[in-house]
N, C-alpha and C positions, 0 to 999 in steps of 0.2 A: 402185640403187646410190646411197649417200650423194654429196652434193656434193661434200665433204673428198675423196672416192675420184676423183672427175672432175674435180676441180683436178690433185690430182696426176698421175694419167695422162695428164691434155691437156696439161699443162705438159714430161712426159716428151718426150710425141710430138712436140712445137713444139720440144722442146731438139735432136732427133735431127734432127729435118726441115731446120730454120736452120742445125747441124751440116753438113748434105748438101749445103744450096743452097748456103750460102756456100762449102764446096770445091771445088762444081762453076762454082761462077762463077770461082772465084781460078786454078784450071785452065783455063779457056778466057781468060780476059782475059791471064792470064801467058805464055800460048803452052805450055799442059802443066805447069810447075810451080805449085806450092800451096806459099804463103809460108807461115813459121813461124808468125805469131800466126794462122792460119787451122787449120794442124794442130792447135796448143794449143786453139783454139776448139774444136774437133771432138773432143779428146780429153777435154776439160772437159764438152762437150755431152754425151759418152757415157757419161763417166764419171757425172752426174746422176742421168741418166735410168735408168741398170743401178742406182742404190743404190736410185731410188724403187720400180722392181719389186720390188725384190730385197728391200727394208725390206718392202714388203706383202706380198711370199709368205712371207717366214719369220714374219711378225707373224699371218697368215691361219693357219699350221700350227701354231704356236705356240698359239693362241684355240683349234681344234682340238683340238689334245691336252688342255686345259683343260677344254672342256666336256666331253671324255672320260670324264679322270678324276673329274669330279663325277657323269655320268653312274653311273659305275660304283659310285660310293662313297654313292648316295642308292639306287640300286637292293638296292646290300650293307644297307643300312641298313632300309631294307626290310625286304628278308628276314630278318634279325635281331628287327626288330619282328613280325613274322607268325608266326615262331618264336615268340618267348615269349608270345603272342598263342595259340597254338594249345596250347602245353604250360601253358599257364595253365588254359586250359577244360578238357584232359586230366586235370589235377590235381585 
């Protein structure tokens, strides 16, 4: 896996983790409540970390259907050339 791929995922996981620790600290230091700028934190953290999955699996399926449809259209092309290739020497 490229670097670029292990930055963003480690950076996900660190936003989700800091997300969690700091809630669970601001709930035992508060006596059970978790202050506003901790929720904002936590919802910021999560919200990150779901776009950077979420940008690499649709970018991943996206590159997918890509090398697809090349696939298909060099294999078409192919057989197109094997055609005239075969009815060439027929003729």
């Amino acid at each position: 896996m490229p670097y670029k791929d292990w930055i963003q995922y480690g950076s996900a996981v660190a936003m989700i983790t800091s997300g969690i620790t700091l809630a669970f600290l601001s709930f035992y230091k508060n006596d059970g409540d978790i202050a506003q700028g901790v929720l904002w934190y936590v919802a910021q953290a999560l919200t990150y970390a779901g776009s950077i999955f979420g940008v690499s699996v649709y970018f991943r399926t996206k590159l997918g259907d890509l090398r697809s449809n090349l696939n298909k259209e060099i294999n078409l092309d192919r057989e197109i050339k094997d055609k005239k290739e075969k009815d060439e020497h027929i003729a």
